[in-house]
C-alpha positions in Angstrom: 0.5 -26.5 -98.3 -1.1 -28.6 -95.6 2.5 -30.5 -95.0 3.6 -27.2 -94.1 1.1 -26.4 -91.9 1.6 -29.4 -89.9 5.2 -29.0 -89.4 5.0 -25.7 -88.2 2.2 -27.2 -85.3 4.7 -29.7 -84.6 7.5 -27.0 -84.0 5.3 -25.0 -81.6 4.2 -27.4 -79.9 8.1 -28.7 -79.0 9.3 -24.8 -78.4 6.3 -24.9 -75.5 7.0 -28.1 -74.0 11.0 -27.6 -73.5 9.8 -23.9 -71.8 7.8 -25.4 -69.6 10.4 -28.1 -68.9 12.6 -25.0 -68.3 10.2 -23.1 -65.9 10.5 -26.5 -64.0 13.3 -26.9 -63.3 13.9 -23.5 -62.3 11.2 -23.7 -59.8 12.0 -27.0 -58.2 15.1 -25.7 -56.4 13.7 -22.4 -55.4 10.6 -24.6 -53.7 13.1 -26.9 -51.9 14.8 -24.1 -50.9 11.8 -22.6 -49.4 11.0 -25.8 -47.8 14.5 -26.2 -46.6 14.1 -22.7 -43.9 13.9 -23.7 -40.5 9.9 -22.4 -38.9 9.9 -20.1 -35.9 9.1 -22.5 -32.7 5.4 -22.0 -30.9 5.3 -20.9 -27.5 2.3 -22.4 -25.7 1.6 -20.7 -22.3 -0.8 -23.6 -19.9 -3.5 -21.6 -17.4 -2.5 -21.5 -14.0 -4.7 -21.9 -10.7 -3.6 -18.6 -8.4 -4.0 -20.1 -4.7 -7.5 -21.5 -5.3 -8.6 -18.3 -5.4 -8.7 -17.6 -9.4 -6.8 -18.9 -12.7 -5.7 -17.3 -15.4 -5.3 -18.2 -18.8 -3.1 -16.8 -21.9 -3.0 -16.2 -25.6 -0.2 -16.0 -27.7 0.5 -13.9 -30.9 3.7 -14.3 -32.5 5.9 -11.3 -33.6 8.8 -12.9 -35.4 12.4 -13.3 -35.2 14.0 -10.4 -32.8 17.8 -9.4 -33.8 18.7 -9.3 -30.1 20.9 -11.2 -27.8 20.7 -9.0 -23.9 17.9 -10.8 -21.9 19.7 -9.8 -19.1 18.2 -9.7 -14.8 16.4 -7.6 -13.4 14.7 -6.4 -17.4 13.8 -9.8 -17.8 12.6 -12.9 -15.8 14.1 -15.7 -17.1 12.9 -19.3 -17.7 13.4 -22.5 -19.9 12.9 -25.9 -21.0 13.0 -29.0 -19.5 16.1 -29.6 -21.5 17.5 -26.3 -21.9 17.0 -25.8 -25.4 15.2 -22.8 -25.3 14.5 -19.3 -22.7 11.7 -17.7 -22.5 12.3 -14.3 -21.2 9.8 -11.8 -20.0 10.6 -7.6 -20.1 9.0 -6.8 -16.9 9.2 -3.2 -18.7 6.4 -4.0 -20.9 3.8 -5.2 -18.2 0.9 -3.5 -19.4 -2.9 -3.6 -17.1 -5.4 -3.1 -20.0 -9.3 -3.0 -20.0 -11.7 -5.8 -19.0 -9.1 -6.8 -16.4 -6.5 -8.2 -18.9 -2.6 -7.4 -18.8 -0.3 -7.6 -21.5 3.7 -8.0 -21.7 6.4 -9.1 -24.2 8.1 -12.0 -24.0 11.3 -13.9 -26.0 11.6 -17.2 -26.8 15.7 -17.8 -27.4 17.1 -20.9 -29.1 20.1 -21.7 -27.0 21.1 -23.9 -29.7 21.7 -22.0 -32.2 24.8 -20.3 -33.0 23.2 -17.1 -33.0 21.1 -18.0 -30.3 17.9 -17.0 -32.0 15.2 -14.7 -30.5 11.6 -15.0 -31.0 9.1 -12.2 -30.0 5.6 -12.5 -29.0 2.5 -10.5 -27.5 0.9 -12.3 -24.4 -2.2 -11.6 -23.1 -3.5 -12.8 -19.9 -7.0 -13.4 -18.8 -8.0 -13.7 -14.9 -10.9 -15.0 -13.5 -11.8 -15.0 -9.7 -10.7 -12.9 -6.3 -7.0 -13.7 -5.8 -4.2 -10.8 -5.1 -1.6 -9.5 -7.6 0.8 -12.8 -7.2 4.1 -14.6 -8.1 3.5 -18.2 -9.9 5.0 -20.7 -11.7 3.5 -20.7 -15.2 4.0 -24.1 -17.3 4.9 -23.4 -21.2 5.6 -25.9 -24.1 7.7 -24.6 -26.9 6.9 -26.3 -29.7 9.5 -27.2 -33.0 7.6 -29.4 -36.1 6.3 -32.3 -34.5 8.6 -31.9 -31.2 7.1 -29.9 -28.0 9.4 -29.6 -25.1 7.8 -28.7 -21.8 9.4 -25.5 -19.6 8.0 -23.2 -17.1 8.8 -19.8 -15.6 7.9 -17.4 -12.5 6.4 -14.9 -13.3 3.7 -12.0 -11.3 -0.4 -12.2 -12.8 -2.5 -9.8 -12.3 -6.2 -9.4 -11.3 -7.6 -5.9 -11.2 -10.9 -6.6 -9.7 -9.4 -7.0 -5.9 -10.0 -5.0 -3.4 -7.7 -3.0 -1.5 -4.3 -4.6 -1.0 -3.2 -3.0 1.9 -4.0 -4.4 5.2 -4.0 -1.4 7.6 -3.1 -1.9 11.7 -6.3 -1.3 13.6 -6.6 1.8 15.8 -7.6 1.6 18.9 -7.4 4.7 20.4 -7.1 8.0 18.9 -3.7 9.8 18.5 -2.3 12.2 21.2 -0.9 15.4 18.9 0.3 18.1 21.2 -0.7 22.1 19.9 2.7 22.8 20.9 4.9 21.6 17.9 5.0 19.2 15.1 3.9 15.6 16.0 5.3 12.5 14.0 2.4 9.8 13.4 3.4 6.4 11.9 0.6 3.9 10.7 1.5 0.6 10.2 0.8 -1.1 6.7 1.2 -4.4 6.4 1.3 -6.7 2.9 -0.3 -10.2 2.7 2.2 -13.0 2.3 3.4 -14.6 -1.0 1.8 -11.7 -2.9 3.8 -9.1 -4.9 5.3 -6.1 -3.1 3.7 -2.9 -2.6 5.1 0.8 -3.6 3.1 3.6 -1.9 3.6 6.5 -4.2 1.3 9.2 -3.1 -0.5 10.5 0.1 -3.3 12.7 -0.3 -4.7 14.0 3.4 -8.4 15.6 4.2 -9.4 16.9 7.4 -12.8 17.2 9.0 -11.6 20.5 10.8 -9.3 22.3 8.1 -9.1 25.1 10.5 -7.3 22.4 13.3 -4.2 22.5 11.0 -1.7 24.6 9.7 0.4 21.5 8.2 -0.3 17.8 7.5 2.6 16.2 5.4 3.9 12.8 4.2 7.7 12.4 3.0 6.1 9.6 0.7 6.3 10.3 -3.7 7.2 9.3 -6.3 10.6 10.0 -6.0 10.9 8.2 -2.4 8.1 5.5 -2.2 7.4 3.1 0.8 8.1 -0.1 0.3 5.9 -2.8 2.1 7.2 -6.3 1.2 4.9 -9.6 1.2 4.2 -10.9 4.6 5.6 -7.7 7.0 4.5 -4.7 7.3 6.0 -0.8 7.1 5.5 2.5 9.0 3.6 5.3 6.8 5.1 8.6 8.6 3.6 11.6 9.2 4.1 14.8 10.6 1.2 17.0 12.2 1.4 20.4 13.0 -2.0 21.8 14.3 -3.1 25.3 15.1 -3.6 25.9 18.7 -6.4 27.8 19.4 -8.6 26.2 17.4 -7.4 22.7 18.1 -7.9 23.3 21.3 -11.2 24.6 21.6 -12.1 21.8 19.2 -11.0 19.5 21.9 -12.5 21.6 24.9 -15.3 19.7 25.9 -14.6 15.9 24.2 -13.2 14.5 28.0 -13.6 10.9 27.2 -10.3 9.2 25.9 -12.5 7.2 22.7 -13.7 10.3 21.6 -11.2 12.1 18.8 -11.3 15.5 18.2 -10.5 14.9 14.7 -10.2 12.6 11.6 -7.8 12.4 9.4 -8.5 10.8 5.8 -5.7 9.4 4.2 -5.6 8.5 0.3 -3.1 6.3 -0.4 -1.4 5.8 -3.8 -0.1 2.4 -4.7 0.8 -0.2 -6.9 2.6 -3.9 -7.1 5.7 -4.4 -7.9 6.7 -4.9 -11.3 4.3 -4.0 -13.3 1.3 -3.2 -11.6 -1.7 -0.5 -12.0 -2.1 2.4 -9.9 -4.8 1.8 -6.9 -6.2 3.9 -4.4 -7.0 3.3 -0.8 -8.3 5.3 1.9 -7.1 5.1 5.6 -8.6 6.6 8.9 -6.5 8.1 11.5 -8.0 9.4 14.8 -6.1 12.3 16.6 -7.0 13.8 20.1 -5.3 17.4 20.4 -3.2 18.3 23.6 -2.5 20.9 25.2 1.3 19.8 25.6 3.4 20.6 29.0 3.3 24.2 29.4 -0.7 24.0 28.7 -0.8 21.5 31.4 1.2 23.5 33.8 -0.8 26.4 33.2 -4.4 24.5 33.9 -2.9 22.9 37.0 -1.6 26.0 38.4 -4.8 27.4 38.1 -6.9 24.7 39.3 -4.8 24.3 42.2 -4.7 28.0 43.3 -9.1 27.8 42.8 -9.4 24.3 45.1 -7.3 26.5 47.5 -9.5 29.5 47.7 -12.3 27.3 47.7 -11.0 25.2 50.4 -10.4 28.1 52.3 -14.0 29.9 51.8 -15.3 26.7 52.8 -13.2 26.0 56.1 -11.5 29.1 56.8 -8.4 27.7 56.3 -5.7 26.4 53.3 -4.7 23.1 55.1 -5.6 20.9 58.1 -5.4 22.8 61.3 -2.8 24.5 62.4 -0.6 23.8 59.3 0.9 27.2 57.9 0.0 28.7 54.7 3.1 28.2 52.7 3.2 24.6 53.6 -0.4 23.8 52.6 -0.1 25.8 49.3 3.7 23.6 48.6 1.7 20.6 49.8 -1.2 21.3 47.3 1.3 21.9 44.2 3.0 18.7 44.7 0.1 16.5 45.5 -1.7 18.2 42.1 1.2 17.0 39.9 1.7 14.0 41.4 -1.7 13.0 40.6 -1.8 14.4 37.2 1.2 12.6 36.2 -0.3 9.1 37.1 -3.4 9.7 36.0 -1.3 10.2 32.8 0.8 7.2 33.2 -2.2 5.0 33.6 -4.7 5.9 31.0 -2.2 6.6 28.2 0.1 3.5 29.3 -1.7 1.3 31.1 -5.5 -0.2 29.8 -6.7 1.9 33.7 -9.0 4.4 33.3 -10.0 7.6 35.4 -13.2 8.2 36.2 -14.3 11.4 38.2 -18.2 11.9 38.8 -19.2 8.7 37.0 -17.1 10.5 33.5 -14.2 8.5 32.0 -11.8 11.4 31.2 -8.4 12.0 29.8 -5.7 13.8 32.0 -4.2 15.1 29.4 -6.7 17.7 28.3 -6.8 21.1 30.0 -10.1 20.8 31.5 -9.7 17.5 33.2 -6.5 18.4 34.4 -8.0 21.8 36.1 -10.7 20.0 37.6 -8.1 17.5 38.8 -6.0 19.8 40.5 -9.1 21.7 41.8 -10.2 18.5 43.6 -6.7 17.6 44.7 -6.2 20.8 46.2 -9.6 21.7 47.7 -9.4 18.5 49.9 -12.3 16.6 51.5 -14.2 19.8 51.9 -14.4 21.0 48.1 -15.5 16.9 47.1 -17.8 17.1 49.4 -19.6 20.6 48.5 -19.3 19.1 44.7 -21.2 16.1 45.5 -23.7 17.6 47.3 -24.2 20.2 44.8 -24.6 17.4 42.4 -26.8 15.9 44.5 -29.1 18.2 44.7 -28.9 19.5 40.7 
């Protein structure tokens, strides 16, 4: 009995070591094989300095192996390797500005190589830091393959959400002249910063201090038809004005001086950089002074020319100088009145002269300096003299 015993031990323990033998060499191939599959490259993005003015830095998350081939311009921005070996390409369509002043975007790293040319996916994050403008760089990559990294780089736009406004607007000097009579265009000049990214102006949103001034204030500017203002020029935002008469010109009845506008118009403007940036907002100022047009101006003329005539004549007894007929004084009087009205207009609106009646800087083109213009004109020596020595004594 214990002779059997021990051969059947002995037969056990050979049945266990030829299956583990077997499980061996089953398994030996099937590791060599796994160790035998190429590993998908590293992409490596480097910080980059933006102008001195900020740097921004990236992480990198792998997606794996991407069964497509069309990295084709403008969808992608295309860079590569030192030695051509590999593209990275960037879908501008994925440009994503996230929270705590991050963007996000997808980019392919292609093995040129390959038969198949191979695509790699990944998730980039970028990270600014500092006060520089949305921008075009050159970012430095390294690829990396086993124990070989090959160095590349690529242009590409960074973004930096805590800049201020990006629009740099034309200063106004002067109010606006916007005639009651009609629509009037307006065009303000918007101007990009160079070697920045483009600007698309989607959207203009207009407020007015005197709502009741207006029965239109429009912008041809959407979505649909944005304004483009390219890096280092500038653009013309158009407008068109169309105020209500009456009570844009009484707003504008007693504001004389030509710094003073009658109104201001607040403009919100809509933007964003191009590709791939958030929307901003931005407000702009524009400073109108209403007029009367050309048959308001004839009107106050006509009457402040007939007045300085009847005044002339209550003071002197007469319409002209002495012995000069009526008809000729009163033609005299009309064409002296418009010839003064028209360069008093040529030379404050054109010119940097001003007018000044009475110590007053005043703008010709409103109707009550115009009446008081013709008034004088046409009343002569006598009527300037009765003025100032009314003034005189007030």
């Amino acid at each position: 009995m214990p002779d059997c015993g021990r051969k059947k031990s002995r037969l056990s323990r050979g049945a266990c070591a030829r299956g583990v033998a077997v499980l061996l060499l089953v398994s030996i191939p099937s590791r060599f094989g796994a160790f035998s599959q190429p590993a998908s490259p590293q992409l490596i993005m480097d910080s980059v300095n933006v102008r001195q003015e900020g740097v921004v830095s990236f992480s990198t998350l792998a997606l794996g192996p991407e069964n497509r081939s069309d990295f084709s311009t403008p969808q992608f921005l295309l860079g590569q390797t030192e030695d051509q070996a590999f593209r990275l390409c960037i879908d501008l369509a994925s440009i994503q500005q996230v929270r705590f002043n991050t963007f996000t975007f997808t980019a392919y790293l292609v093995n040129n190589k390959a038969a198949a040319h191979e695509a790699y996916g990944f998730q980039i994050t970028g990270n600014p830091a500092g006060l520089f403008r949305d921008s075009p760089v050159r970012v430095a990559f390294h690829v990396k393959t086993g124990s070989t990294v090959i160095p590349g780089s690529i242009l590409m736009p960074v973004y930096n959400a805590t800049t201020g406004d990006l629009l740099v607007v034309e200063k106004q000097n002067e109010p606006a002249y916007v005639s009651v009579s009609g629509t009037t265009p307006l065009q303000i000049r918007l101007g990009d910063v160079a070697d920045t990214l483009p600007i698309s102006v989607t959207d203009v949103a207009v407020s007015e201090d005197c709502p009741r001034c207006w029965t239109k204030v429009s912008a041809s500017v959407n979505e649909k038809n944005p304004l483009t203002v390219n890096p280092g020029s500038s653009a013309t935002l158009p407008l068109n004005l169309a105020p209500n008469t009456i009570p844009a010109l009484l707003q504008g009845a007693l504001a004389v001086r030509t710094d003073v506008p009658h109104d201001t118009l607040s403009l919100v403007l809509t933007y964003h950089t191009v590709p791939g940036g958030t929307d901003r907002r931005q407000t702009v100022s524009a400073k109108v002074r209403f007029g009367p047009g050309l048959l308001g101006l004839a009107l106050a003329l006509c009457g402040g020319i007939t007045l300085g005539l009847a005044a002339r004549y209550l003071l002197t007894g007469k319409l002209g100088k002495e012995n000069e007929r009526a008809l000729h004084a009163i033609l005299s009087a009309l064409v002296l009145g418009v010839i003064a009205e028209f360069v008093g207009i040529m030379l404050t609106a054109y010119g940097n002269s001003r007018l000044i009646l009475f110590g007053l800087d005043i703008d010709p083109r409103q109707l009550f300096p115009a009446f008081i213009l013709a008034i004088l004109v046409s009343g002569g020596a006598a009527v300037v003299t009765w003025i100032k020595e009314l003034f005189g004594k007030a």
